[in-house]
ZAMARGU-4260 file (C-alpha; in steps of 0.2 Angstrom, whole numbers, plus 5000, padded with zeros to 4 digits):
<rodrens>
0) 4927/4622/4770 | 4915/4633/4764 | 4915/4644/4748 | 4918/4661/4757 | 4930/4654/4767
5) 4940/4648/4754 | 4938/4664/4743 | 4944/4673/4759 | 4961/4659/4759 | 4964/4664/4741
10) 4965/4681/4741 | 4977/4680/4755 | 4988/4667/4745 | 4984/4681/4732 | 4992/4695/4743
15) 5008/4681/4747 | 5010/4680/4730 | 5009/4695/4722 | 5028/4703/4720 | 5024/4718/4732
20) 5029/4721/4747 | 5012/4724/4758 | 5008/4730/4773 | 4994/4737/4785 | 4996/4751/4796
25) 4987/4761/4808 | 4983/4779/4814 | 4999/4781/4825 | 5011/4772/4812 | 5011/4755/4819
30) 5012/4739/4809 | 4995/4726/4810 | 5002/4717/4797 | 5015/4714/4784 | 5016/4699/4770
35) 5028/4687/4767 | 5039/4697/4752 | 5038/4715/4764 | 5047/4701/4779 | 5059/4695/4768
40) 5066/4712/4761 | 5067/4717/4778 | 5074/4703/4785 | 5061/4703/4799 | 5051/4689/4805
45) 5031/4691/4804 | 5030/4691/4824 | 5046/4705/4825 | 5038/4715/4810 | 5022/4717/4821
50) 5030/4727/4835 | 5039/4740/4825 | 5030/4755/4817 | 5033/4765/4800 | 5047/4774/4810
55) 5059/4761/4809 | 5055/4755/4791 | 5057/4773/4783 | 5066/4784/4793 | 5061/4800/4784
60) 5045/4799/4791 | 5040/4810/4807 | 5026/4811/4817 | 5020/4825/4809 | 5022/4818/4793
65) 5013/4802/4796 | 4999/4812/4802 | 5000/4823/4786 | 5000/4809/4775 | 4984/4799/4784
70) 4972/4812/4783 | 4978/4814/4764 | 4975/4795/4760 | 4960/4795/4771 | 4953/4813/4760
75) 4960/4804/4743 | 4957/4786/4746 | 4974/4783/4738 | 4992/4790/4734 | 5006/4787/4724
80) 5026/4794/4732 | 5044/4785/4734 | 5052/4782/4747 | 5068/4775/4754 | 5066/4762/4768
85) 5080/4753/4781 | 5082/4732/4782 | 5085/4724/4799 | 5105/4726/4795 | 5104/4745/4791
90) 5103/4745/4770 | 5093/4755/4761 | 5083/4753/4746 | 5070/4761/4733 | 5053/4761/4732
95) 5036/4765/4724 | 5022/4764/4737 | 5003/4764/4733 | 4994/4771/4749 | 4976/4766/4752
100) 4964/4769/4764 | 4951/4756/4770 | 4942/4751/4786 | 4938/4734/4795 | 4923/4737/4807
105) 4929/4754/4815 | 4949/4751/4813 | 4954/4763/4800 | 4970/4755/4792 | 4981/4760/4777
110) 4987/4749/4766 | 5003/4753/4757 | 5007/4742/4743 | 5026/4744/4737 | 5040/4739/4724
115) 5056/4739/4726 | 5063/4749/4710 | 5081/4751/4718 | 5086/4742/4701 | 5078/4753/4688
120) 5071/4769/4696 | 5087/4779/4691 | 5082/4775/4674 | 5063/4780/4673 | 5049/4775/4684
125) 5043/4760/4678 | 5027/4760/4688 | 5019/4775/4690 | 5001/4770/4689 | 4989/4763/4699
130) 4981/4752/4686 | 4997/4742/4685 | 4992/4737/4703 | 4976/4735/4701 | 4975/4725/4687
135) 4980/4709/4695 | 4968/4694/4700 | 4968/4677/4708 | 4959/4661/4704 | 4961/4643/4712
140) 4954/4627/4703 | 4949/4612/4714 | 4954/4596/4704 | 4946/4586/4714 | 4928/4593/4709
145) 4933/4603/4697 | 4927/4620/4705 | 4934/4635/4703 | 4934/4652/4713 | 4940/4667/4703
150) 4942/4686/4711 | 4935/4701/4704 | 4949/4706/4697 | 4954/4693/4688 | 4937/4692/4680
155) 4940/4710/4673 | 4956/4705/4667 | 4948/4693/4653 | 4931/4704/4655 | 4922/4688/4660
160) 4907/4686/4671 | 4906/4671/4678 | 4920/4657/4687 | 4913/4646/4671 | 4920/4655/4661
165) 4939/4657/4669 | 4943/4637/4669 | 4961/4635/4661 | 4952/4625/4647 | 4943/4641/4642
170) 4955/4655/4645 | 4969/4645/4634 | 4959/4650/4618 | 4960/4669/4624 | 4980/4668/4622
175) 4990/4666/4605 | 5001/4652/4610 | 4988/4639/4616 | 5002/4625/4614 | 5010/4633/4626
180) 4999/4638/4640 | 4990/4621/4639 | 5005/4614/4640 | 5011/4623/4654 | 4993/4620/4661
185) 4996/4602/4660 | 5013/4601/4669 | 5007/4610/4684 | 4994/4598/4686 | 5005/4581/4682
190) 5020/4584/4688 | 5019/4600/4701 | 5030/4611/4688 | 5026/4628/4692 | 5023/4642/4679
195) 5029/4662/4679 | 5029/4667/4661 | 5020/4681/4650 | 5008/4673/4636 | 5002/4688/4624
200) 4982/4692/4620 | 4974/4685/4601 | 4966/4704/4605 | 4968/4718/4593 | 4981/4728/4600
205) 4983/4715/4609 | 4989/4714/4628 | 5004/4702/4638 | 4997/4693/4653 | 5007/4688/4665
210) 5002/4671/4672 | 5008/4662/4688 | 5003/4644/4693 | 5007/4635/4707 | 5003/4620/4712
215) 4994/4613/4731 | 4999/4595/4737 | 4992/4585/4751 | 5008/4573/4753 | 5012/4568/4736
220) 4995/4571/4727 | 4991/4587/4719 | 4973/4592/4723 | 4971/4609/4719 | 4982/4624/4708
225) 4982/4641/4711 | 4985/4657/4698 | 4991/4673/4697 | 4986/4683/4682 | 4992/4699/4679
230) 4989/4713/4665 | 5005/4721/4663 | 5005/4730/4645 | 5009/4745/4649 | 5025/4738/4659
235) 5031/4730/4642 | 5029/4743/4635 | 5039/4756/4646 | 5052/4742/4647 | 5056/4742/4628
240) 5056/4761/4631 | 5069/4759/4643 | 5082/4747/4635 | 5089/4762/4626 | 5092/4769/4643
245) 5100/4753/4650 | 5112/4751/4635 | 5120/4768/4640 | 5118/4766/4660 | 5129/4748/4664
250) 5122/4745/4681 | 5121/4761/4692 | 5125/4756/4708 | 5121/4767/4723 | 5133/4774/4736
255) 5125/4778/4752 | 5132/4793/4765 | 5124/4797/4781 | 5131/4816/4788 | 5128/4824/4803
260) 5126/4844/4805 | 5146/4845/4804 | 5149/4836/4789 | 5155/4821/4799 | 5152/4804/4790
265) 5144/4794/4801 | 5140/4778/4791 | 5141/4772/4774 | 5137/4758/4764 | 5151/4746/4755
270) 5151/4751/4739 | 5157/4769/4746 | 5172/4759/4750 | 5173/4748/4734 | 5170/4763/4722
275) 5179/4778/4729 | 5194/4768/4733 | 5196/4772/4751 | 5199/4756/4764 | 5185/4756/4776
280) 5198/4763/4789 | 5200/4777/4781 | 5184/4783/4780 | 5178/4781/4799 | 5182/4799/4805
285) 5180/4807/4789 | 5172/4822/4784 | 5163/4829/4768 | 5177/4842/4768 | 5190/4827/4768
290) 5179/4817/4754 | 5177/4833/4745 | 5189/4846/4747 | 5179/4858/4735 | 5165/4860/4747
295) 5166/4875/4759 | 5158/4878/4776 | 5145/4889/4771 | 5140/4880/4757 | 5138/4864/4768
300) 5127/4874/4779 | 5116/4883/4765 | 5114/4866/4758 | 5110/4858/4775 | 5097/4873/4779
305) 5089/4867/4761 | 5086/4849/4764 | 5078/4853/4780 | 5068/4865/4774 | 5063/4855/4759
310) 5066/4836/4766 | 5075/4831/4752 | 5082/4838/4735 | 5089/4830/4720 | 5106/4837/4712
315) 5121/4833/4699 | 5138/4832/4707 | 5155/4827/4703 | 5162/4814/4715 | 5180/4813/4717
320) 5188/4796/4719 | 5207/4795/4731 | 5216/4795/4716 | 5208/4811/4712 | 5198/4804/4696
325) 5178/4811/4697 | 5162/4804/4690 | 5148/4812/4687 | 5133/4807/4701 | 5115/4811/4705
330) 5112/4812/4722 | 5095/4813/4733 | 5100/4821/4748 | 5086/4817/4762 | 5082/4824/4779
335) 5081/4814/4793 | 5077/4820/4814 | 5082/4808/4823 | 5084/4809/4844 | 5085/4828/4841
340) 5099/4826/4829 | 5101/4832/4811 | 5104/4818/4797 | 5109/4820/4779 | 5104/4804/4772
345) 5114/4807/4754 | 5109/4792/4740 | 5125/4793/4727 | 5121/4787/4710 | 5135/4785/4696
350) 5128/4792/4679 | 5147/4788/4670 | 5137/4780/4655 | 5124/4790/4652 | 5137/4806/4656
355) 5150/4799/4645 | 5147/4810/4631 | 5147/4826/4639 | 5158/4824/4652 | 5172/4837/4650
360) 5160/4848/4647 | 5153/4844/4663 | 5169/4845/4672 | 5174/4860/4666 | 5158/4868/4672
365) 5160/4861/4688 | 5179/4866/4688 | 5171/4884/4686 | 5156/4882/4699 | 5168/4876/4712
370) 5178/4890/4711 | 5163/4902/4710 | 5150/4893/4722 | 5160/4884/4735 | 5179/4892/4737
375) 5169/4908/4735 | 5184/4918/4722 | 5179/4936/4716 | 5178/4941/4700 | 5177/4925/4692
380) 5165/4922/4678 | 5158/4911/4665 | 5161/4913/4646 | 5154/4926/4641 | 5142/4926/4625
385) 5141/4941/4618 | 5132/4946/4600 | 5145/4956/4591 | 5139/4958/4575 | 5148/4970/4562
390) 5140/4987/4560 | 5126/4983/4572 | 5121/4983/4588 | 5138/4983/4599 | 5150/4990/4584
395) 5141/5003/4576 | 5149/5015/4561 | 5146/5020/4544 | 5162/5028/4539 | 5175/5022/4524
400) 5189/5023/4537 | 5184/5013/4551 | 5175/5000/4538 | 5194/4995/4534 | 5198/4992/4553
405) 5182/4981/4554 | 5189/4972/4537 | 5204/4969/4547 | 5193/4959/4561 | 5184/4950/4548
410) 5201/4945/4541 | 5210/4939/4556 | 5197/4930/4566 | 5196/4913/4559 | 5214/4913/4563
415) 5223/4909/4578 | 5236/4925/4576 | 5239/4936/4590 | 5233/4953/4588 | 5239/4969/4595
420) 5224/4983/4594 | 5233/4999/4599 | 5221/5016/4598 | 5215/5029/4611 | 5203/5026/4626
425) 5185/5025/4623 | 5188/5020/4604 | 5180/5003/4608 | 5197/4991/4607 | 5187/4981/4618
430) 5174/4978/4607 | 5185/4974/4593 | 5192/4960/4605 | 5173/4953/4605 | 5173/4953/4588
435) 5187/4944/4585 | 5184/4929/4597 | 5166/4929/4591 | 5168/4928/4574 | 5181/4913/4577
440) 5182/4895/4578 | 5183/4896/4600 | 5167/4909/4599 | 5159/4892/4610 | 5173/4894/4621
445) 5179/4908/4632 | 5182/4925/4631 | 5193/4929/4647 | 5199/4948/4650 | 5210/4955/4661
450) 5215/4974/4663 | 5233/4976/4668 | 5228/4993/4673 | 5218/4990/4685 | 5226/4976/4695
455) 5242/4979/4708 | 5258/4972/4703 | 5261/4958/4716 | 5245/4952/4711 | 5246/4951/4690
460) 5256/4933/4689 | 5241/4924/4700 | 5229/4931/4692 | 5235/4926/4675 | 5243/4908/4679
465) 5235/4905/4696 | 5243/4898/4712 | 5241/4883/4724 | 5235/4885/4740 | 5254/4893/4752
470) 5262/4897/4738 | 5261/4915/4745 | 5256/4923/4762 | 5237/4925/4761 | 5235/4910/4746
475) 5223/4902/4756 | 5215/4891/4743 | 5220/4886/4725 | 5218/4900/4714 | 5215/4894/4694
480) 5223/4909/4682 | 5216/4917/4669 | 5224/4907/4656 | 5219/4889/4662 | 5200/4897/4662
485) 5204/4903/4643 | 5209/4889/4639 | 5204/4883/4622 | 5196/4900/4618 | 5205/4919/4619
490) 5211/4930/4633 | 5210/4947/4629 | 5223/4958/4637 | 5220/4975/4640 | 5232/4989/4645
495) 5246/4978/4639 | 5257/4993/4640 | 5256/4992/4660 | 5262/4973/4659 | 5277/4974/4674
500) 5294/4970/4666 | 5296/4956/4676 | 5282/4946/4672 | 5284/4949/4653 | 5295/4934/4652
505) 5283/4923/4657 | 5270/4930/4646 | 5281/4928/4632 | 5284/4909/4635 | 5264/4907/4636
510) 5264/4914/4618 | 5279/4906/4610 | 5277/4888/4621 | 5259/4886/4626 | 5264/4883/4644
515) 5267/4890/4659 | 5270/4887/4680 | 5257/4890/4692 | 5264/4899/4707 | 5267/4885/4720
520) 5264/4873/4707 | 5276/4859/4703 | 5269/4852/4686 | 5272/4863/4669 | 5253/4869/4662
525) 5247/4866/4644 | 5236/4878/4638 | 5228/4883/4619 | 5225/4901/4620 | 5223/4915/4607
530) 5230/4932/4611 | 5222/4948/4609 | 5231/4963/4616 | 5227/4982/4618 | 5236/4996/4624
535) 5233/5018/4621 | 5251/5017/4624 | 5265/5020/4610 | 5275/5001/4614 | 5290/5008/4603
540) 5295/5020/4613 | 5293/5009/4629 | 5303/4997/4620 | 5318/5012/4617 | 5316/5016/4633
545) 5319/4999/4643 | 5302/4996/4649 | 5294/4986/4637 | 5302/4970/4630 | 5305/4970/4612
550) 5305/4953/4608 | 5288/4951/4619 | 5281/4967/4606 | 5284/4958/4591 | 5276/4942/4595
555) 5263/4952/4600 | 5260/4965/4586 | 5259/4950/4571 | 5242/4960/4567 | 5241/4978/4571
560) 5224/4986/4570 | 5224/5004/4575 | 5206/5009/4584 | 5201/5025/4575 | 5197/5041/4586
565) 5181/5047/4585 | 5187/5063/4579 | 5195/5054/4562 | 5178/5047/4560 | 5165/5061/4561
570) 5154/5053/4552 | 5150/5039/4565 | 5145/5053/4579 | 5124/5052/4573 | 5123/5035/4573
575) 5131/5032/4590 | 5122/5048/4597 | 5106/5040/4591 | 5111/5023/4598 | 5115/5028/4615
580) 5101/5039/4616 | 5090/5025/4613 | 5101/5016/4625 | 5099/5028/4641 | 5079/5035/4636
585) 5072/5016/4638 | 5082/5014/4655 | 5079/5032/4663 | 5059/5029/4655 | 5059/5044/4643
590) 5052/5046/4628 | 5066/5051/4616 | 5064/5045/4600 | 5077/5057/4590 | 5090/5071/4589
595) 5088/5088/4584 | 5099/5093/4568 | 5105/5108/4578 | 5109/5094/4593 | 5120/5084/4577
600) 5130/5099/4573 | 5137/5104/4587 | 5138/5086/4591 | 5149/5084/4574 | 5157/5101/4580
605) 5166/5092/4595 | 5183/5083/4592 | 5178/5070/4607 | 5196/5069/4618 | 5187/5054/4627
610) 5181/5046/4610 | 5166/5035/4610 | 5166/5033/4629 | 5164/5054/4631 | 5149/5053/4617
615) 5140/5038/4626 | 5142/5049/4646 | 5136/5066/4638 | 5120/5060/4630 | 5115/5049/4645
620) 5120/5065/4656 | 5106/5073/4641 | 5094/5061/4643 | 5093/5063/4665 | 5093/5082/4662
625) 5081/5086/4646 | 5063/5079/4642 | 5053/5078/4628 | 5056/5067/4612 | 5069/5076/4603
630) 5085/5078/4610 | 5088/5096/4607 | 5105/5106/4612 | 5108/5114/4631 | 5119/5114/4644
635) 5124/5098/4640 | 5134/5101/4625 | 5151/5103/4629 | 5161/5120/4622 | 5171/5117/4604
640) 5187/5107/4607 | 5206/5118/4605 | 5210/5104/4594 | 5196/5110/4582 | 5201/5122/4569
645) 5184/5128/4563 | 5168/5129/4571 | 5160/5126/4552 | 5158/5109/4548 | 5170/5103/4536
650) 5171/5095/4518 | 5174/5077/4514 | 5190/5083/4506 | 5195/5092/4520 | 5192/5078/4534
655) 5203/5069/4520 | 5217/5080/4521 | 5218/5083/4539 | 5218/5066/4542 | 5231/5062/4531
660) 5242/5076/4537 | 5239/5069/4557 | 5246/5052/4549 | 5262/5062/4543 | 5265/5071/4557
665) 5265/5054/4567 | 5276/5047/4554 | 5287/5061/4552 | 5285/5063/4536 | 5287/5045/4531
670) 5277/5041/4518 | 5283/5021/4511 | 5289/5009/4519 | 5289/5001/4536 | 5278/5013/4547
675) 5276/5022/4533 | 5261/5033/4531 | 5254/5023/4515 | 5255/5005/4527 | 5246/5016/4541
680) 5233/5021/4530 | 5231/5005/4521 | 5233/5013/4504 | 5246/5012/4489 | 5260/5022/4490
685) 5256/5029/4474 | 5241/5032/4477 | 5244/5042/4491 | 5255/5053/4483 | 5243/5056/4470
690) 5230/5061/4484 | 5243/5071/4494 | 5246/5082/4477 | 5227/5082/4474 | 5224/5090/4492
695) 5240/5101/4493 | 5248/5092/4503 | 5268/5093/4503 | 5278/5082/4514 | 5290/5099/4518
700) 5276/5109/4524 | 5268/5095/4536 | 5280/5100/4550 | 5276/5120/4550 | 5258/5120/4551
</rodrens>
């Protein structure tokens, strides 16, 4: 045998031996050759492997594709990609391919070199470069001459230049355990023991060289061994990276659907079976819909439209088991054409572990997607996150009076107290509702609102507590209320005055219990919710007169805070006019910087009916109508108010005292006390009389004027 021949025998032992899986292919995706590893995974023989093309191994690939992809290996000489190829019994499995182009004479061939990373791939790519491969070399030493015939590769390894130099004798001073690797050396040629382990360099850094021996026999006799060597430092090193990956992942193991255009499942693998709980019965005929109640028609099809588009995407899911438990999954959905038909190849993954410590964070999120995205319900949202900060930005004053009703905020936030904001329309109540929930412990959780106002009767109770799907005539889906969204945050209850009667029972029991029934439902809901509630309306008298449950007031007013009219708070109108002008030139693209002081006075002139909501419409009806950069007064500026009793602007003293006498008059003189005036304006009651005699005011004389 001569010396090229049996270079040429080592390096396809060399190609046998090395842990890939290799193959040769042509221009129209047939297979020329495939070594003995690439058989085995597949679970073909050589002589069947030879008759099937790169269709039947990976069934993503088109013909389209496959020409794509030669003329890019061909251009680029080699590529790197994942793929997911089929056995002779249907399974499916991971791996990294390294494409290369060569030719043989005029036969153009591509060479993919693969490895299977089913195992570890959901962790992190272990090999994603092409050095790993090519740093790998063969050698073969004859012990009957003692010649030895070493590959190029192997030689770079050790950067050596000649076969001399590669004998086992010579390379075991390049290792730091020479015991060791002679000994091993030894045993492989005495007594046919064959070696796979990893020796480390003496270099500095130094490197880990895998070495694999093997022994060749003639009967009994042992004439010749053959070796492996291969660099793979940079693998070490990315698997010590990984262990702290696999301590939270405990073995992923994949679950594999196969869905036509209608969601029907038309295979799966065993562990679909095993992990979701369902016998395998059960799930011939199934659908997604059955596996996945959550997922609608059209979001089946826009997802469907996406892969085929695309080819495949990656995504997080929640899985749901039969007993109805979930776990968190990655899933590589894959396109696949085949005979004309539509396939969604979907590779399930459990991430439980490395979920586990944000996994009801997860599920709530998804709770909230599913009910956005896939049962398509209006008008539900997200926590909202809103900056409220005190005395900027959203809440904006200056005055003394409305400084007290921000100190009452700051007061009862950190608690979990219900509060009861009562005042006008368009003083901001719902702002102070912000500020409340953002300046508490459940600011991370939600802020859920509902307007009473706004919504019909017969359709308050679901909104708030939900229902399940035929509770009612046109409950077509389950509906999740307003208070299971809130929970562990606050629900902010606007127009509270316009609550039915009838539902203000079970609105009471939320507050006093905690709990509360879905419509339909047969299970009693826990929920942690703080209450904030606002109403323009007067609840004591819709309490005298029947419409309004007393009880339900007084566990709702525990802290009263009165929103103060704009009129009662002059003071505030140049600041929020400057604000909102601000606001509305940026958006409209004008260049107001500032307001006139004649535009201020008549402003301040104005008693505001509509309160901060009227300021905010008549400077952004000023901004579309005026230009320049000063906002001065014009057609805009709305006539002076019948409440006003001046047209002059008044003293400190005299805001004072007609404020003070507005309070009496709602109090009806009451000055002490319950509902007394004093409570109302946060003030001593001595201290209020000796204000009242200071301004002139007499309690008689409140009623005639």
């Amino acid at each position: 045998m001569t010396e090229v021949t049996e270079i040429v025998l080592a390096k396809e032992w060399l190609v046998d031996a090395l842990p890939y899986e290799i193959f040769w292919a042509d221009e129209t995706g047939g297979i020329i050759y495939g070594n003995k590893i690439l058989c085995e995974r597949l679970q073909y023989s050589q002589q069947e492997l030879t008759k099937l093309t790169i269709f039947d191994i990976n069934t993503t690939v088109t013909l389209q594709s496959w020409k794509t992809h030669w003329e890019n290996v061909k251009k680029n000489k080699i590529e790197n990609f994942k793929a997911i190829h089929r056995n002779k019994s249907g399974k499916f499995y991971e791996v990294e391919v390294f494409a290369q182009f060569f030719s043989n004479g005029r036969k153009e061939m591509i060479c993919g070199i693969m490895n299977d990373i089913s195992s570890s791939s959901f962790y992190k790519n272990l090999i994603d470069n092409v050095e790993t491969i090519a740093k790998v070399g063969g050698w073969k030493l004859n012990l009957q001459d003692g010649s030895i015939l070493v590959t190029k590769e192997a030689l770079c390894i050790f950067n050596k230049e000649n076969n001399e130099d590669f004998h086992p004798s010579k390379i075991v001073h390049f290792f730091k355990d020479e015991e060791l690797f002679r000994n091993s050396i030894v045993k492989t040629i005495k007594n046919a023991i064959p070696i796979d382990h990893v020796f480390e360099t003496k270099e500095t850094p130094s490197r880990y060289i895998r070495t694999i021996v093997k022994p060749v026999l003639k009967g009994d006799k042992i004439f010749k061994i053959v070796g492996v060597y291969q660099d793979i430092t940079e693998q070490n090193k990315k698997e010590i990276r990984l262990k702290f990956f696999k301590d939270i992942i405990d073995n992923a193991q994949d679950l594999i659907f196969i869905y036509n255009r209608d969601g029907k499942l038309l295979e799966f693998s065993n562990s679909v079976s095993d992990t979701l709980e369902y016998s395998k019965k059960e799930l011939q005929g199934f659908t997604i819909f059955d596996l996945d109640p959550g997922v609608t028609k059209d979001w089946w099809e826009t997802h469907f439209a996406q892969i085929k588009l695309k080819g495949s995407i990656q995504l997080e899911w929640l899985v749901k088991k039969k007993g109805g438990t979930k776990f968190p999954a990655d899933i590589v959905a894959n396109y696949i054409d085949y005979e004309g038909q539509d396939i969604n190849c979907a590779v399930v993954r459990d991430i439980t572990n490395r979920k586990e410590r944000d996994l009801k964070l997860f599920q709530a999120m998804d709770e909230i997607k599913a009910l956005k995205d896939r049962l398509e319900i209006e008008n539900e949202y997200l926590q909202e996150e809103i900056n409220v900060n005190f005395n900027k930005d959203n809440i904006i004053s200056i005055s003394e009076s409305y400084a007290k009703v921000l100190k009452q905020v700051e007061q009862v936030a950190p608690t979990s107290t219900t509060v009861l904001i009562t005042g006008e329309s368009g003083t901001g109540k719902e702002l102070l509702a912000h500020a409340i929930h953002n300046n508490s412990s459940r600011k991370d959780r939600a802020l859920i609102k509902i307007n009473s106002a706004t919504l019909p009767k017969e359709l308050i109770e679901s909104e708030l507590f939900g229902h399940k799907k035929g509770a009612f005539t046109g409950a077509v889906a389950d509906k999740v209320g307003k208070f299971s969204m809130a929970d562990g945050g606050t629900i902010f209850l606007d127009e509270i005055g316009e609550m039915p009667i009838e539902l203000q029972s079970k609105l009471l029991r939320v507050i006093q219990e905690g709990e509360f029934d879905e419509l339909g439902g047969t299970k009693t809901i826990k929920v942690d919710v703080r209450i904030v509630a606002a109403t323009n309306r007067k609840l004591e008298d819709m309490v005298a007169e029947g419409t309004f449950r007393e009880d339900l007031f007084y566990r709702l007013n525990v802290f009263p805070i009165h929103s103060i009219p704009l009129r009662e708070r002059k003071e505030d109108i140049p600041p929020l006019a400057q604000y909102f002008l601000e606001k509305y030139a940026t958006r409209a693209g004008k260049p107001f910087k500032r307001l006139s002081k004649q535009t201020i006075e008549q402003l301040m002139d104005y008693d505001f009916p509509g309160n901060n909501r009227e300021l905010e419409n008549l400077i952004e009806r000023a901004v579309i109508i005026e230009n320049g950069t000063t906002l001065f007064p014009g057609s805009w500026i709305p006539t002076k108010s019948k409440n006003s009793k001046s047209a002059k602007l008044l003293t400190f003293e005299e805001v004072q005292k007609e404020h003070i006498v507005d309070v009496l008059k709602r109090t009806k003189g009451k000055v002490s006390g319950i509902n007394g005036a004093a409570g109302i304006l946060d003030m001593n009651a001595k201290t209020l009389f000796a204000k009242m005699k200071k301004l002139g005011i007499e309690k008689e004389t409140v009623f005639k004027s």
